[in-house]
N, C-alpha and C positions, 0 to 999 in steps of 0.2 A: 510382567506388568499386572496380570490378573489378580495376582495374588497378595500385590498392593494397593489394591482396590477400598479394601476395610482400612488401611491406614490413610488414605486420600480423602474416605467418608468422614473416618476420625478428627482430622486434620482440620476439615471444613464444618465441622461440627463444633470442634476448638477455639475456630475463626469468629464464628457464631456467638461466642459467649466473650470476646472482647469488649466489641461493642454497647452490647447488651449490658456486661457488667460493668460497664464504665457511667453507661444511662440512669441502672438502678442505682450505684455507689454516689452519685454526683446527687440526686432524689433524698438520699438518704442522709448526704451533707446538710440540706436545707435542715432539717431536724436537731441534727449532732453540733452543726456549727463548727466542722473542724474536719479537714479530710484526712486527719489522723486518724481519728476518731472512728471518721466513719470506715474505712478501712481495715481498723480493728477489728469492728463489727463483722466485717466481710469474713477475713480471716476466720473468727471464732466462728460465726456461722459455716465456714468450710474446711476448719476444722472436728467443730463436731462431729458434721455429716461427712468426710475419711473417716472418723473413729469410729464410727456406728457401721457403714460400711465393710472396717476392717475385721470387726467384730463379727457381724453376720456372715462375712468370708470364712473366716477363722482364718487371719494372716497371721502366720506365726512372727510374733518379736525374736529381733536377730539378739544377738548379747550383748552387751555391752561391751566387753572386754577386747571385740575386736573391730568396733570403731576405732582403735588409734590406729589401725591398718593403712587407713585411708586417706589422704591428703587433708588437708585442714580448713580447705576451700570449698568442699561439699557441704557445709555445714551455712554456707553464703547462701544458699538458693532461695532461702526462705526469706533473707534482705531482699535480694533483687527483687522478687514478689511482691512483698511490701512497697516497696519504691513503684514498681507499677504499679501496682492497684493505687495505691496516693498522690502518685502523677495524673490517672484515669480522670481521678475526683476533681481534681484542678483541674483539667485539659476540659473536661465533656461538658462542662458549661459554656465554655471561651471559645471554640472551636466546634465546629462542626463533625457527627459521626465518620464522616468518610475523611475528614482534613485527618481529623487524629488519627484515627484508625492508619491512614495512608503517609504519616509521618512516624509511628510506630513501627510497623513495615520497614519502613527505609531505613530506621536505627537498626531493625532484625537484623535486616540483610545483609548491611554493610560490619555490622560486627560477626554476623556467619562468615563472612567473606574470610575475616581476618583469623576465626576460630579454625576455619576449614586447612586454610593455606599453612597455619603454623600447627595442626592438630592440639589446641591445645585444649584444655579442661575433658579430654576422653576422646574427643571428636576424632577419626582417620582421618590422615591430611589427605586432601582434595586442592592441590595447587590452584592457586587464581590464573585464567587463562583468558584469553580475548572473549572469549563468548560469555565466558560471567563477569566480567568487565561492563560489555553492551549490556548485558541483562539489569545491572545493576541501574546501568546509564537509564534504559527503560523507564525501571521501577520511578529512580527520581524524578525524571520526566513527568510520569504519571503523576506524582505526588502535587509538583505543580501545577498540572493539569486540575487534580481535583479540588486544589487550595483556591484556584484563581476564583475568586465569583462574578 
């Protein structure tokens, strides 16, 4: 347990910057007039700062040649990304930090659920059982909980 400690910090450190970038992204819509747009923005701007990053690491680039090794679907992550961050921008004005946030969550979860049980895109299956059943039951609860006003 100890020793997932810095990934727990991680984690909730992660957590932290949802909301947050959903707040600044939605701000920055007002300007752009487009949550495309502004999303783009987001992007390049975290793009950059990985590439400068990668650089003062010195992360060696793998080759080319053996990208085709790999499934054709890792190359998707960068979509889903997109699509949240431009869902963020539409949501965090219409909705409140904790509703979104707490309806985000409950899409995580329930598509972990189904990644876990069938191992699929890398994940070790982790069968759905009674207790992440309730858990999940929880979470939605919660989610209606924090949506009621």
């Amino acid at each position: 347990m100890n020793s997932q400690l810095p990934y727990f910090a991680l984690a909730i450190a992660a957590g932290f910057c949802l909301p947050t970038q959903a707040g600044i992204n939605s701000r920055l819509n007002l300007w752009t007039q487009s949550p495309i747009l502004a999303a783009a923005i987001s992007f390049a701007v975290g793009t950059a700062a990985l590439v400068i990053y990668a650089v003062v690491l010195r992360v060696p680039v793998p080759s080319l040649s053996g990208a085709g090794q790999h499934p054709w679907w890792v190359w998707s992550g960068g979509f889903l990304g997109a699509f949240l961050v431009a869902a963020t921008v539409v949501l965090a004005p219409r909705l409140s930090a904790g509703t979104m946030v707490a309806l985000i969550i409950a899409g995580q979860m329930l598509t972990s659920i189904v990644l876990d049980h069938f191992g699929l895109v890398g994940y070790p299956v982790h069968a759905v059982n009674g207790l992440r059943i309730v858990g999940v039951a929880l979470l939605v609860g919660g989610v209606v909980l924090i949506s009621t006003n």
